[in-house]
C-alpha positions in Angstrom: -19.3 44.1 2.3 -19.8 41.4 -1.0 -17.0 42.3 -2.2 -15.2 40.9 1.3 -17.6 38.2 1.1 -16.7 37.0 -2.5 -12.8 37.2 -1.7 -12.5 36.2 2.0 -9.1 35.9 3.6 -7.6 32.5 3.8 -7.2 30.4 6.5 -4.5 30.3 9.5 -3.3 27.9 11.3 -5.2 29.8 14.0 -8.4 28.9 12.3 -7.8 25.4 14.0 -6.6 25.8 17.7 -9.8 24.4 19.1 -10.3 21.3 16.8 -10.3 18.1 17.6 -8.2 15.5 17.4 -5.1 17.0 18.2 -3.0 16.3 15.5 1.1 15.2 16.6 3.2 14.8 13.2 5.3 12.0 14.8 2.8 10.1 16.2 0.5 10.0 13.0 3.3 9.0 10.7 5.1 6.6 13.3 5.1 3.0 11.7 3.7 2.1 8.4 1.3 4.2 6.5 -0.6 4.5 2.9 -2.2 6.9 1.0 -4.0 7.8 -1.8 -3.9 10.5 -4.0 -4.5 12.7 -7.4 -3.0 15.7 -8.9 -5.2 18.3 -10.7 -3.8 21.1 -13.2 -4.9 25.0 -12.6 -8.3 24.4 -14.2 -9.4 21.5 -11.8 -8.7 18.4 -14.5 -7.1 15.1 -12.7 -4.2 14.6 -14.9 -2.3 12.0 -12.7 -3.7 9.4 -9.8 -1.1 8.1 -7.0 -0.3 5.9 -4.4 2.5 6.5 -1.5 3.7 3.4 0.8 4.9 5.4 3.7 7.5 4.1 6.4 8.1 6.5 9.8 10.4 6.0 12.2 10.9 8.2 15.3 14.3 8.9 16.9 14.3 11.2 19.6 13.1 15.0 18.1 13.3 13.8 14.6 11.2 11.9 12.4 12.6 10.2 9.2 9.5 9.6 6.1 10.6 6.6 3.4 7.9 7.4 0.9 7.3 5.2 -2.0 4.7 6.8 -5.0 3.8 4.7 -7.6 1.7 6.5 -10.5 -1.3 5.4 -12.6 1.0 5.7 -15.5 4.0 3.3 -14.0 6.1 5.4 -12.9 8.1 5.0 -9.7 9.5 7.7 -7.3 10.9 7.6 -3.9 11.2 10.9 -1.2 12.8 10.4 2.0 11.6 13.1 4.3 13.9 13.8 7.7 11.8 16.2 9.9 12.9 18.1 13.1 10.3 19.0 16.1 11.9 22.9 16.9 11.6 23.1 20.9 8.9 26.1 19.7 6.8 23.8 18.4 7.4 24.3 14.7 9.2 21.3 12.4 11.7 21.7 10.2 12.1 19.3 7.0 14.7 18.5 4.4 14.3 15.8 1.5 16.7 15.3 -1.6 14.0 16.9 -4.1 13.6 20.3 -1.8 14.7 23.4 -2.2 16.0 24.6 1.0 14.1 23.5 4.4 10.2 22.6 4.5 8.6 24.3 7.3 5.7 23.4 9.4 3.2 24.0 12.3 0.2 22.1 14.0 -2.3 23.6 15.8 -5.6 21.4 16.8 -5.9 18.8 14.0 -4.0 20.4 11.7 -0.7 21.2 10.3 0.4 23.6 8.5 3.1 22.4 5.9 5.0 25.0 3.5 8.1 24.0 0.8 9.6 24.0 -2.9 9.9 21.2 -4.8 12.1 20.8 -7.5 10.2 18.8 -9.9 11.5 17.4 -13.0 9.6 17.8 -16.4 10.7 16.5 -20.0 14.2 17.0 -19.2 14.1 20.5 -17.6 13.4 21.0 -13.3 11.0 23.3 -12.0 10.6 24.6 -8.5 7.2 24.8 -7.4 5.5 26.3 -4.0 3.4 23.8 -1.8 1.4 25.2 0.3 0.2 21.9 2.4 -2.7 21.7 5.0 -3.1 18.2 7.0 -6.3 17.7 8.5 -6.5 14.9 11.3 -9.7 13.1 10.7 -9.3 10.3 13.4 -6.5 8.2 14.9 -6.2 6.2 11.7 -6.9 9.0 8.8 -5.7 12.4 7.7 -6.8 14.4 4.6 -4.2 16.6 2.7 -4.3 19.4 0.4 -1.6 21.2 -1.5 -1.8 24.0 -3.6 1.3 24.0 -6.4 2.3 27.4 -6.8 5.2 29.4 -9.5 5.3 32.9 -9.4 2.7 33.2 -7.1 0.1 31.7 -9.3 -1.6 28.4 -9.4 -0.4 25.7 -11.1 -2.1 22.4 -9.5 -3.8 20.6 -6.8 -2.2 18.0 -5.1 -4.8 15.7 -3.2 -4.0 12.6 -0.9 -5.5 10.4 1.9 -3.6 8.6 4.3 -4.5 5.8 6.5 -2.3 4.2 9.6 -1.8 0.3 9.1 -0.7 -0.4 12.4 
């Protein structure tokens, strides 16, 4: 019985059917948005701070994301996110830098967000596993969390905060 206490399972979506508030991707990220954020190596160091001017518009099922980071160190990069509502409930994603489609769930005040990333490095590209959870704070804010995976171990943290400005 320690032992399953030490490793636990991890959590579902399921885990957050009852909370409160309901979380709707489109809404949230409808008009202008920014956030705030760090990334954090396998052994928990902050090795990069951020900041993401987001713009959402909402055209019937889907949802287009013009995200602008700009990095404690200068640099510059920009992700255009075009996400699809599924008539199941799900959402579907695509952006330049993924591999392949993003896939996604919400269930109470939380989605559930999964995708590769191909990230470029010193002249080489990796493709890296986010495992994303969104959680709806209030009508204005929404805490993030993504673990960076390759070969099905960890590689980083990313951490961001975003706030509604209108």
């Amino acid at each position: 019985m320690c032992l399953f206490g030490l490793f636990g399972c991890s959590a579902t979506i399921n885990d957050y059917q009852n909370t409160k508030p309901v979380f709707n991707l489109f809404s949230f990220f409808e008009g202008d948005i920014k956030a705030w954020g760090m990334l954090q190596d396998r052994s928990g160091k902050q090795t990069r701070r951020f900041t993401v001017d987001i713009k959402g518009k909402v055209n019937d099922s889907v949802l287009t994301l013009e995200e602008d980071f700009v990095f404690d160190d200068g640099e510059k990069q920009r992700r255009v996110w075009v996400i699809s509502q599924n008539p199941n409930g799900t959402y579907t994603g695509r952006a330049d830098d993924v591999v392949g489609e993003a896939t996604g769930i919400a269930l109470g005040n939380t989605l559930h967000w999964q995708y590769v990333l191909r990230i470029p490095v010193d002249g080489t590209t990796y493709d890296i596993t986010f495992n994303d959870w969104m959680h709806l704070q209030d009508k204005k804010r929404l805490f993030n969390t993504a673990k960076m995976t390759k070969w099905g171990f960890t590689v980083g943290t990313v951490t961001l905060f975003f706030e509604k400005q209108n």
